[in-house]
N, C-alpha and C positions, 0 to 999 in steps of 0.2 A: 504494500500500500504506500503511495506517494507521503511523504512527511508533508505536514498544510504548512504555511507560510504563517500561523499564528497560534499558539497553546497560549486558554486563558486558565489560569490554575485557582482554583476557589477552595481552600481547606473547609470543611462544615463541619459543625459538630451538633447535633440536637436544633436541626432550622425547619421543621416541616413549618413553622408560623408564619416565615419568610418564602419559603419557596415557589408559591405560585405567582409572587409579586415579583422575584427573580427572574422567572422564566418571561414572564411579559414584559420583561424590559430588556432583558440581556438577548432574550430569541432572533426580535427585530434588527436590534442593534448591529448581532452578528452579522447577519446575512446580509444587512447593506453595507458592510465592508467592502463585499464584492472581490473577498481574498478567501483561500483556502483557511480556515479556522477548523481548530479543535478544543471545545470546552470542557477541559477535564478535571472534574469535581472530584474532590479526596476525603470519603467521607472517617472522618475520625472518631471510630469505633460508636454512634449514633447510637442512643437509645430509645431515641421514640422512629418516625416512619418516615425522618427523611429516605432511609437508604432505600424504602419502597418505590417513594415517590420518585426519586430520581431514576428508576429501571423502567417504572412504568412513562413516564415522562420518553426517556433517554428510545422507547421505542417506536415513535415518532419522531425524532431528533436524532438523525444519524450521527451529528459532528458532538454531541453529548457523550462522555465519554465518562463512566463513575467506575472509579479504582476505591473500594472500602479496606480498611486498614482493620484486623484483626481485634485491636483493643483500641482504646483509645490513649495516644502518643503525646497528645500535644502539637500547638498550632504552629510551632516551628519543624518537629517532624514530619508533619504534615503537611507543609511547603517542600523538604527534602524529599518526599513519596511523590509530589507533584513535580520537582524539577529531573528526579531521576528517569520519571516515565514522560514526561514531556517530550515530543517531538519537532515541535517547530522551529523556524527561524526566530520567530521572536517568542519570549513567553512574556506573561502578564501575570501577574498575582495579585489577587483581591477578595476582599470579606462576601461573606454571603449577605453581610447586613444591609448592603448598599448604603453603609453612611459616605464608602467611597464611593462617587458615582459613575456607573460604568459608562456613560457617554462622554468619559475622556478621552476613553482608549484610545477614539482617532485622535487624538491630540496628541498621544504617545507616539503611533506610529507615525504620523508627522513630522516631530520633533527629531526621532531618529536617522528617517532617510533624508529632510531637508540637512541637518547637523552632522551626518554621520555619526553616534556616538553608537555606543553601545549600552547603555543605563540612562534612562530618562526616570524621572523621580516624580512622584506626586506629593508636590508639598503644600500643607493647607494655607491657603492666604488669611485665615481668619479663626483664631481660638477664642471668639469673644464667646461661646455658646458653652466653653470648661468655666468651672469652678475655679475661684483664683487659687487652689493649692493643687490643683492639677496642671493650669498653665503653670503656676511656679515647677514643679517639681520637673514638668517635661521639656523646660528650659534648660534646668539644673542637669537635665538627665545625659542629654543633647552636649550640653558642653563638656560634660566630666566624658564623653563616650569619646570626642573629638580630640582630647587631649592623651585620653590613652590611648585611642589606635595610631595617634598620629596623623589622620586624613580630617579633612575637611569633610566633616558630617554635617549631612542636608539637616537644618534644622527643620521640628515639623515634617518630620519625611518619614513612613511609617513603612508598612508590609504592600503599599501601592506603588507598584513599579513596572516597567518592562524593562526589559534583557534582553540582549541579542543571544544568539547560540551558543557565542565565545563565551561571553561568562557564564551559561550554563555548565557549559562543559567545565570550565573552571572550577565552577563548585564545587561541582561531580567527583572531582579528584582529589579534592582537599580531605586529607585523613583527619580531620579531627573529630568529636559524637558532639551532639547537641550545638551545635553551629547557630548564632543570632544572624538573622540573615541583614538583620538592618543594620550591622556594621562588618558583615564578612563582605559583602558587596563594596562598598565604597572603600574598604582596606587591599580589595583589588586594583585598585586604582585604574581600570578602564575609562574610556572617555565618557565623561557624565551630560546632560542637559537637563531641566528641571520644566514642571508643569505646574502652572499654581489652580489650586480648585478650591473649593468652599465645601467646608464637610456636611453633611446631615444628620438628622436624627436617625437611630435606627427604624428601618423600615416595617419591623412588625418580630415579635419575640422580646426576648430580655439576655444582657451582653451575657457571654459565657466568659470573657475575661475579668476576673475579679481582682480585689486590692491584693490579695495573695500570688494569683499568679504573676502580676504587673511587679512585685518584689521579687518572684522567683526570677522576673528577665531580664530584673537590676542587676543581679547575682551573678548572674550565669553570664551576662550582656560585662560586667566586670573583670569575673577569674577566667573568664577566657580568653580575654584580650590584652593580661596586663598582669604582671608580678608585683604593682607598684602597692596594693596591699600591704603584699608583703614586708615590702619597706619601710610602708607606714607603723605595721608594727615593730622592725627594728627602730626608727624613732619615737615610736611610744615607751618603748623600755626603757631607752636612755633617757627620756623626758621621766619615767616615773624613777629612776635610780638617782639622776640629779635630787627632784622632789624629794626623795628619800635621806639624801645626802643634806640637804639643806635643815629637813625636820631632825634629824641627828646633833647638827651643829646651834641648833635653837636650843633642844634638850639640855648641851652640855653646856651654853654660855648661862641660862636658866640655873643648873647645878654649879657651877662656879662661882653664883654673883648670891648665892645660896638666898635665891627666891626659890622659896619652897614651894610649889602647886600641886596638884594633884597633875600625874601625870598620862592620866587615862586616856584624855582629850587625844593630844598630839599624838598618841598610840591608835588608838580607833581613826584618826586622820589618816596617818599613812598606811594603815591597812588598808583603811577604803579604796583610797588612792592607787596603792601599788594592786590589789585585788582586782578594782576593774579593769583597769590597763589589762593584767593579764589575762582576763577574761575574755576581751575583748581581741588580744592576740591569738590565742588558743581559736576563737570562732574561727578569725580569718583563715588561720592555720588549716581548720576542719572543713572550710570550703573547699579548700584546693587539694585536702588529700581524698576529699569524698570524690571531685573528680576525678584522681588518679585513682580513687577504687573502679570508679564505675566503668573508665575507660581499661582496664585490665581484665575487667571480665568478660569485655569483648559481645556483650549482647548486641541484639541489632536495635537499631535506632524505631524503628517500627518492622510491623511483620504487613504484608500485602497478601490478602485475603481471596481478592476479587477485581480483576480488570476486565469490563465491558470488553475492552479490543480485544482481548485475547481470549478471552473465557466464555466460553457458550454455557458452561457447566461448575462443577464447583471443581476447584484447585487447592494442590499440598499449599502452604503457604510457603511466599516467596521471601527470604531473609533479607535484607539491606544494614547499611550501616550507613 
């Protein structure tokens, strides 16, 4: 089968709310492109009847394409399932929620062939509709992300993007598990251009990304891009050793000048003190060995259950990493 000149990759996870609103916008969309396209949906282990809906759908819809992932991975696994099995010259990645809206796309593809680049970015022109400790914090997020990869990250630039084939395949071969794609991409440093849009409400359901996971991709979005943790906790110990050193020399000017106090205070002081510090290093520590545990057991990043293209019938599951 000819590879289409377009893969839009949609990770879902629990969207039957969204989906028929999906289908009547993105159906149209596609098909006056008037290019080869394949829309291939990754469903992430779903437990209510998106996976239904999308096979009953998908058989009117030839260029509909639903790959179901075994358990449910996570929404960056679940972009890795969609770039592995992707075929196109360009891919596209976007939410099911359509708070991105998918009548950019031709703006993407625009962008790319008038510019030649290879990463066109969708970055919101407008966060007046966040709460100000979410604009704060995805400012804060943005800039701490920019300084530790070293690249100029799109500020405002989330999981809505296209890619040409080159940095697919480049992903493709990056050894590393749990990969953030919204700074593995621009640490590639391919030629970029940017799209500006106006975000929306979600279009029908309730977000499946929570304040927990959005921490977990602070984390992860972190220790995998940067040792400088690390760091921070060797200058945390030397800052709480100093500290340490100073409350010692207070103690003994105190017993010299034989000002008698009770000396409980200054003792519970630098416990506390030296206590959290190490506390606080030990986490860090425990981030980064938890990834080297996980990455030495060598599991796969998701298991692939079910590819439309490939599968008339049910299949051994297929392993990735």
């Amino acid at each position: 089968m000819r590879d289409p000149e377009l893969s839009v990759v949609v990770p879902m996870y629990d969207e039957e709310e969204v989906l028929p609103i999906f289908f009547e916008r993105m159906h149209p969309l596609l098909d006056g492109l008037e290019i080869s396209y394949e829309l291939l949906v990754v469903d992430d282990g779903s437990r209510d009847r998106t996976a239904a809906l999308l096979l009953e759908a998908a058989k009117d819809w030839p260029q509909l394409r639903v790959v179901r992932l075994l358990r449910n991975s996570g929404h960056q696994a679940a972009q890795s399932a969609g770039f592995r099995r992707a075929r196109g010259r360009y891919v596209v990645t976007i939410d099911a929620d359509l708070q991105d809206p998918p009548e950019v796309i031709p703006e993407f593809l625009a962008a790319a062939r008038e510019q030649d680049v290879d990463v066109v970015y969708g970055v919101r022109s407008d966060r007046s509709s966040d709460s100000w400790p979410k604009r704060t914090t995805a400012r804060l997020y943005y800039r701490l992300m920019g300084r530790l990869i070293g690249k100029d990250t799109p500020f405002d630039a989330a999981d809505f993007r296209l890619v040409s084939r080159r940095v697919v395949d480049a992903v493709n071969v990056l050894p590393e598990d749990g990969r953030v794609f919204r700074l593995v991409i621009p640490w590639l440093g391919f030629p970029s251009a940017e799209v500006r849009y106006v975000r929306a409400e979600r279009a029908a359901g309730t977000t499946k990304y929570n304040l927990t996971k959005m921490l977990r991709l602070a984390f992860d979005s972190v220790t995998a891009f940067s040792a400088a943790p690390l760091r921070l906790a060797t200058w945390l110990g030397l800052l709480g050793g100093l500290l340490s050193v100073m409350v010692v020399l207070g103690a003994l000017v105190i017993k010299l000048t034989g000002r008698g106090i009770p000396g409980w205070t200054s003792t519970v002081l630098a416990v506390s003190v030296i206590g959290a510090i190490q506390l606080l290093c030990l986490g860090l520590l425990g981030e980064y060995v938890g990834r080297l545990f996980q990455s030495s057991q060598r599991r796969p990043q998701f298991l692939v259950g079910y590819d439309s293209l490939e599968d008339q019938g049910h299949q051994e599951p297929v392993h990735h990493r």
